[in-house]
N, C-alpha and C positions, 0 to 999 in steps of 0.2 A: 409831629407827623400826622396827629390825627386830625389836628385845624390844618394841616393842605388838603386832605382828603376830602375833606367838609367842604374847603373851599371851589376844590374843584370840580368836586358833586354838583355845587354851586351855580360855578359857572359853565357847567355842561348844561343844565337846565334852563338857565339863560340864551345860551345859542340856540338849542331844540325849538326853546318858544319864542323864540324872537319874531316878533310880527312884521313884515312884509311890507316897504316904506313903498315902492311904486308899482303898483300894478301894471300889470299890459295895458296896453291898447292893444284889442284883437279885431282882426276884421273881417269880415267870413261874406261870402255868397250866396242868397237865400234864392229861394221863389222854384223850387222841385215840384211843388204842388198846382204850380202856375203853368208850367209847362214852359219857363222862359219868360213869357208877358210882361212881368211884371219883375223888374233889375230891384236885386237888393244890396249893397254895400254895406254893411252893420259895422258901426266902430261902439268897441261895450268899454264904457272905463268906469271902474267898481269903484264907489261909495261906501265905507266902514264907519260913516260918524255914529252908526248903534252900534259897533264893535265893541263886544263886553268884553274887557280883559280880565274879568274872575273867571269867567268859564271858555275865553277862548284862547287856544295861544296866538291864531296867526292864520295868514290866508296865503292858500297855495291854490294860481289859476291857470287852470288847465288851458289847452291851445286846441283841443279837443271838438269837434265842432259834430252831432250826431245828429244826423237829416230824416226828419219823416221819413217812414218806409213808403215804398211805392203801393204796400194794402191799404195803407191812409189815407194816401193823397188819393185813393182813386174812390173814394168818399166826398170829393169836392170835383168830380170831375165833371161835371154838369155848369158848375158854376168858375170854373179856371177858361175864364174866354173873357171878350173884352169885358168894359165896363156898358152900363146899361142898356145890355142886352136881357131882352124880352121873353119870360116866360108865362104861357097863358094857362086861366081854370076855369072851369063851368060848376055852374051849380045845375039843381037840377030843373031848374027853371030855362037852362039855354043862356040864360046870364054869363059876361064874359067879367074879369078879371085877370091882374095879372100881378107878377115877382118881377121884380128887375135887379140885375147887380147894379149895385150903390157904391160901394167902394171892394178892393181885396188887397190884402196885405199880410205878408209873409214875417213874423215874427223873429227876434229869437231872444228867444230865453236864457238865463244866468239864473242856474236851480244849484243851490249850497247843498254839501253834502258833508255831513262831520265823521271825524274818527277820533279815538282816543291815543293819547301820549302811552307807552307803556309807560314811561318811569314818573308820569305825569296823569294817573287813570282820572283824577279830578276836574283836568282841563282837557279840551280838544283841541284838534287844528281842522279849519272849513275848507274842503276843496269848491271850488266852481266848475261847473263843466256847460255847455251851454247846446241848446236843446230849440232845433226849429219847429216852431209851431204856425197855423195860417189861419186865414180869420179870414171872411169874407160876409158883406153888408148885402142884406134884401133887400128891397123896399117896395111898398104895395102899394097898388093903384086905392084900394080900400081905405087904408088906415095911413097913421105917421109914424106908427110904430113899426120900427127895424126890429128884420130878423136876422142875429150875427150867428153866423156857424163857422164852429171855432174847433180845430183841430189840435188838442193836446197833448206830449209827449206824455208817457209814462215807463218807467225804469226799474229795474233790478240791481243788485249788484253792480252797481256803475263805479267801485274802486277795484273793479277785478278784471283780470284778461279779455274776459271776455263777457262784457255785459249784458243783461237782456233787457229788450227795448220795445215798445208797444206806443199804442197811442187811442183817447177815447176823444168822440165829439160830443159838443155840447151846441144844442140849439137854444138861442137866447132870445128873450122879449123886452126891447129896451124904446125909451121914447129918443125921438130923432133928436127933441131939443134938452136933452139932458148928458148925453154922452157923447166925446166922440171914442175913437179906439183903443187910444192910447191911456185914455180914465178908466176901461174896462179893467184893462191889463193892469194897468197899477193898481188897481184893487181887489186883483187874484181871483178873478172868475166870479164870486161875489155865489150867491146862493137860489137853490130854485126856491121862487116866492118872498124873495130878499129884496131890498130896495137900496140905491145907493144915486144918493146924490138926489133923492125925489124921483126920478124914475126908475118904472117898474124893471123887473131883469127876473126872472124865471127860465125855467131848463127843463128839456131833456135830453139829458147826459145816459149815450149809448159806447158796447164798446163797438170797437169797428179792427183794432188789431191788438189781441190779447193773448196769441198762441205763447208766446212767449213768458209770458207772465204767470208766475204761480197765485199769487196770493186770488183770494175772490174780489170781484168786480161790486164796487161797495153802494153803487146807484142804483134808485130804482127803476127799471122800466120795463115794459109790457115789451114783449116779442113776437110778432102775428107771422107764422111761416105763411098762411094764405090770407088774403083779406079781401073781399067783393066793395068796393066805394063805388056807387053811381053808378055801376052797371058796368065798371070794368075792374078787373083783377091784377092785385099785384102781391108780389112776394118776397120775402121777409122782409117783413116790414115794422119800425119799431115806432110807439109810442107811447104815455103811462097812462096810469089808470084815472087819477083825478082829474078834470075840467082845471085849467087854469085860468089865475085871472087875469083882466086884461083884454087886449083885440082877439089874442089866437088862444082862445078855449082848449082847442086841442090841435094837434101836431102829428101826423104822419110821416114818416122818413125811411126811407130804404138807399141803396147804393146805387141805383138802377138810374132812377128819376130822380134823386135828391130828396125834396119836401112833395110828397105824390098829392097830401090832402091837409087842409087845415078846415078847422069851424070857428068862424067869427064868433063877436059878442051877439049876435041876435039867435045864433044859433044854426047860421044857413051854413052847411057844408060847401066846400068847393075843393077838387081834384082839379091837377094835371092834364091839360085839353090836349090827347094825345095824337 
């Protein structure tokens, strides 16, 4: 009696962790942050060849598809229009410069989320749940370095009724001939002052919708509610404290105007020719 009971303690724990031989293929609809423009069809079919079977049991994938909030995308709303279209700066010389979009593209994400077995607290099982995010490319009449402003989900409680969901941007400095977008992404956002692949990639990483979220916002950046550039005024306005290296030294950004100011490598500022 007591080797059945063993055995079928056994084989309970064998079906609980059984790992999961064909995933979906899911296909979802992106581009909210685009306004439409820009058609997304996403077919995601998961990859487990680093699937550890000492610490995992099994993969369960959600059909779950959670869209930027409308507070996010309207952080990209200056820049959800066609493609290279024209925005101009002055310095304060009367000097003309300009941004132009370069590429935009509506992501989505496949972010793992583990829980534990009760009868199994040593192993997990990974849920997937998949998470739109948008990306759109600068490009300067000045420099060949791209700037990608890139809108990412962030989450709470996402195995529960009722999740809470936010999202922060990150403005990146990356050289045109080292990247395209999809090497970004495969390599997770990569680091402010990081390099990858030889070119540069630096950030500032603000939040832009965080009501929902408990934990602290874990980046650094400066917050300006007013700020005087060049003799004209805008407000809240974020950028960080150190000079970065690279074309764009420094970074101004608000919701309003997008990117309102940067300062090249020579040191000459330029604003938004409004």
């Amino acid at each position: 009696m007591k080797r059945l009971l063993l055995f079928v303690t056994f084989l309970l724990a064998l079906v609980s962790c059984k790992k999961e031989e064909s995933p979906p293929r899911v296909v979802f609809e992106l581009g909210k942050c685009f306004n439409g423009t820009v058609p997304g069809n996403f077919t995601m079919e998961h990859d487990d060849s680093n699937f550890d079977d000492s610490l995992y049991c099994g993969n369960i994938f959600s059909n779950t598809h959670f869209p930027l909030s409308d507070e996010a995308c309207e952080w990209l709303s200056n820049y959800c229009c066609e493609d290279n279209k024209e925005f101009s700066y002055i310095n304060e010389l009367g000097e003309k410069a300009s941004l132009f979009v370069d590429e935009r593209k509506p992501v989505l994400m496949r972010v793992p989320t583990d829980t534990s077995f009760e009868n199994q607290p040593d192993k997990k099982m990974t849920y997937y749940h998949y998470f739109e995010m948008a990306d759109v490319w600068l490009q300067s009449s000045l420099s060949d370095k791209i700037l990608s402003l890139e809108i990412w989900p962030d989450y709470e409680d996402i195995l529960s009724e009722n999740p809470k969901l936010g999202a922060h941007m990150r403005v990146n400095q990356i050289s045109s001939s080292a990247f395209t977008i999809d090497t970004i992404q495969n390599n997770g956002g990569g680091r402010r002052g990081g390099n990858l692949g030889g070119g540069e990639f630096i950030q500032l990483i603000i939040p832009i919708d965080q009501s929902n979220i408990s934990r602290p916002f874990l980046y650094e950046y400066q917050y300006l509610p007013e700020i005087e550039i060049l003799g004209k005024t805008f407000f809240e306005v974020y950028t960080h404290e150190e000079d970065l290296k690279g074309f764009y030294t420094k970074i101004y950004y608000n919701k309003e105007y997008g990117i309102v100011s940067f300062v090249d490598e020579t040191g000459v500022q330029w604003r938004v020719d409004m």
